[in-house]
N, C-alpha and C positions, 0 to 999 in steps of 0.2 A: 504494500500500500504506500502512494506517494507520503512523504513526511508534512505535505502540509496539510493534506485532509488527518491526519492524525492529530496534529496539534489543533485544528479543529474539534475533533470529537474530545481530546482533552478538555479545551473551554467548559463543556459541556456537560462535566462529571455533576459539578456543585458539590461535592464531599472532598474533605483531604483525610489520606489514611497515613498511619504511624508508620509503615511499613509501604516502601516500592513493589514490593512483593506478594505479600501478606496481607491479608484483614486478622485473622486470626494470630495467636498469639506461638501456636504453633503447626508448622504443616499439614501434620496428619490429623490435626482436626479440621481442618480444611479439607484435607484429602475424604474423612467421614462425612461431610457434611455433602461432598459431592455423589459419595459412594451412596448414599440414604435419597438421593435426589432421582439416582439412577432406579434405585430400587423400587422407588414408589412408583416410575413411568413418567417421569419428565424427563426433558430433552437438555442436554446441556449444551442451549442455542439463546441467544435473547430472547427468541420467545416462550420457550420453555422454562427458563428462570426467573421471567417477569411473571410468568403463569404460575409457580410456586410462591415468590416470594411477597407482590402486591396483593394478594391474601391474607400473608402474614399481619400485615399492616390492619388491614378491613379489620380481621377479625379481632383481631389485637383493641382494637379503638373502642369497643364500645365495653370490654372486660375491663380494662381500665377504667374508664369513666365508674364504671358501679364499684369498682373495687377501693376505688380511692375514695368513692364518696360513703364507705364502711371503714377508712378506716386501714385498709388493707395495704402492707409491701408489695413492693415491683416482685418480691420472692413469692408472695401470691398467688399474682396477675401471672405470670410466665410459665406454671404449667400449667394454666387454663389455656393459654395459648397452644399449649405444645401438641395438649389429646385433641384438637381439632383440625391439626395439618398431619397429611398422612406422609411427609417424609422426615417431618419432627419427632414423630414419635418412633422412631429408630434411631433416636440419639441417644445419648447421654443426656440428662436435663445440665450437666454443667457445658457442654457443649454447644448444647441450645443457646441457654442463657449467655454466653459469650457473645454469639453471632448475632443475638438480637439486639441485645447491649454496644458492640461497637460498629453494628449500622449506624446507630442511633451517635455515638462517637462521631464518627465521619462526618455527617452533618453538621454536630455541633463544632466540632474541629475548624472545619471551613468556613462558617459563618463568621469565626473569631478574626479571620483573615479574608474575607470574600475574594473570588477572583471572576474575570466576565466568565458566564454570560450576569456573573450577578444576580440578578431576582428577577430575569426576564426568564419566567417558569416558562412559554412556549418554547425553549431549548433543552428543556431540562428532560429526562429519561422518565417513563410512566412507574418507574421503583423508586426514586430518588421523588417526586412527585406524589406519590400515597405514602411515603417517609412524612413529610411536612406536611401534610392535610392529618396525619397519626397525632405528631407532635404536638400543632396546635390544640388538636380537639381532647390534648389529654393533658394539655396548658404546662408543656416540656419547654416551650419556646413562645418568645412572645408573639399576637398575635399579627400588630404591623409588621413588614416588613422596611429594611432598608441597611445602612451602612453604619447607623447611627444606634443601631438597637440589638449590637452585641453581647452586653455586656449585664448578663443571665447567667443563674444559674440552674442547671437540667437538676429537674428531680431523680430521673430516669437513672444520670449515671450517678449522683450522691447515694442512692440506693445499691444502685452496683457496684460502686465501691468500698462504701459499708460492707455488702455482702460477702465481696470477695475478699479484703484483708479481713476481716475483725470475724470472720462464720465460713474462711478457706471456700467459699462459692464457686468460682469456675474452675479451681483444681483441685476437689473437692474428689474427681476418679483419676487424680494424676497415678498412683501407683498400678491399677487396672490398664491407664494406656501404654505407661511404661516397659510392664509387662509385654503386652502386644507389637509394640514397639522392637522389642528385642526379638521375638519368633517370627514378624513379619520378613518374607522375600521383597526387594523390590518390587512394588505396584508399577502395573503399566498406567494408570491415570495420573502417577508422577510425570508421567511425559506427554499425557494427553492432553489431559483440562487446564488452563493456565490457571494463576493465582484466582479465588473466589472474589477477591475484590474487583477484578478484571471482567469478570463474568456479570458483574450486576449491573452494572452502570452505561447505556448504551440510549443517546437521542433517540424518542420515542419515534421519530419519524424515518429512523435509517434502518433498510428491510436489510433479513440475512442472506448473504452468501449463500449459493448453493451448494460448493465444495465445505466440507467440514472443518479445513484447514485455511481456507478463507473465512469461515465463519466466526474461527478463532479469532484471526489475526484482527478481523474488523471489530472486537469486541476487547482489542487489547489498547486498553485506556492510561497503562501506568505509567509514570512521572519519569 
């Protein structure tokens, strides 16, 4: 793909991730989260992933709203979410709860910094798009937009990380993957699938390739 339509589809992310590579904190939980994607009968193509993942969101937003208004943690709210998506519940809930958690990251990461297309949303990707219609209505981020109105704090992640230093949250089955870790052969979707954060982020309006390795490459957004 030429480099300037790439630096195009860059503009267009609206999240910044902590990792060039990475959303997750580490591979093979990324490598699990694709393997559960595969297993449920999604495709891992933009539309396949936006078909999983802007679900998550919907159905995410209205457990939230009731649960906060009881009273309830984001440790709550997260496995309601989880027994309703069918490639969620072949995770780990600390696996889960990672990927949901630094979606939600990524957003807030790059609003702290904006870059264009900025908060002109008719650019922005239909996942990255039910992310922020999630946030607002779960009052994670303010509700105007602009340049001027960074400077929030997410409930979302003070809950997650509560969770995770002070009640060991997302590596909560580090020694179970470790294990695994150590019997597993090379995966061939280590060479397949690129980084998950790579996979989610793609302008709603640019269709996929037909070759699979085009499909990739046009869907490879990293920095």
């Amino acid at each position: 793909m030429p480099r300037e339509a790439k630096t195009e589809r860059r503009a267009a992310k609206a999240v910044t991730y902590a990792s060039k590579y990475l959303l997750m904190h580490r591979k093979r939980r990324e490598t699990r989260v694709t393997q559960a994607l595969l297993d449920a009968g999604f495709e891992i193509s933009t539309d396949g992933l936006c078909e999983a993942f802007v679900p998550m969101f919907q159905i995410a937003t209205p457990i939230f709203i009731d649960a906060r208004a009881e009273g309830q943690s984001l440790w709550d709210m997260l496995p309601e979410v989880k027994r309703e998506l069918s490639w969620a519940r072949l995770l780990p809930d600390a696996v889960f709860f990672e990927f949901f958690t630094l979606l939600v990251k990524a957003r807030f990461d790059w609003e702290k910094r904006p870059l264009p297309p900025f908060f002109n949303y008719d650019q922005y990707s239909s996942l990255v798009l039910e992310l922020i219609r999630f946030r607002k209505a779960v009052g994670d981020c303010p509700q105007d937009d602009g340049l001027t109105s960074s400077d929030y704090v997410s409930w979302i992640l003070t809950d997650a990380v509560f969770y995770n230093e002070l009640a060991g949250g997302w590596y909560e089955d580090e020694d179970e993957e470790a294990n695994e870790e150590e019997a597993e052969e090379p995966d061939e979707l280590d060479e397949l699938v690129p980084p998950m954060q790579n996979m989610t982020m793609e302008p709603h309006n640019e269709k996929s390739a037909d070759n699979i390795e085009e499909k990739f490459e046009a869907m490879d957004l990293a920095q």
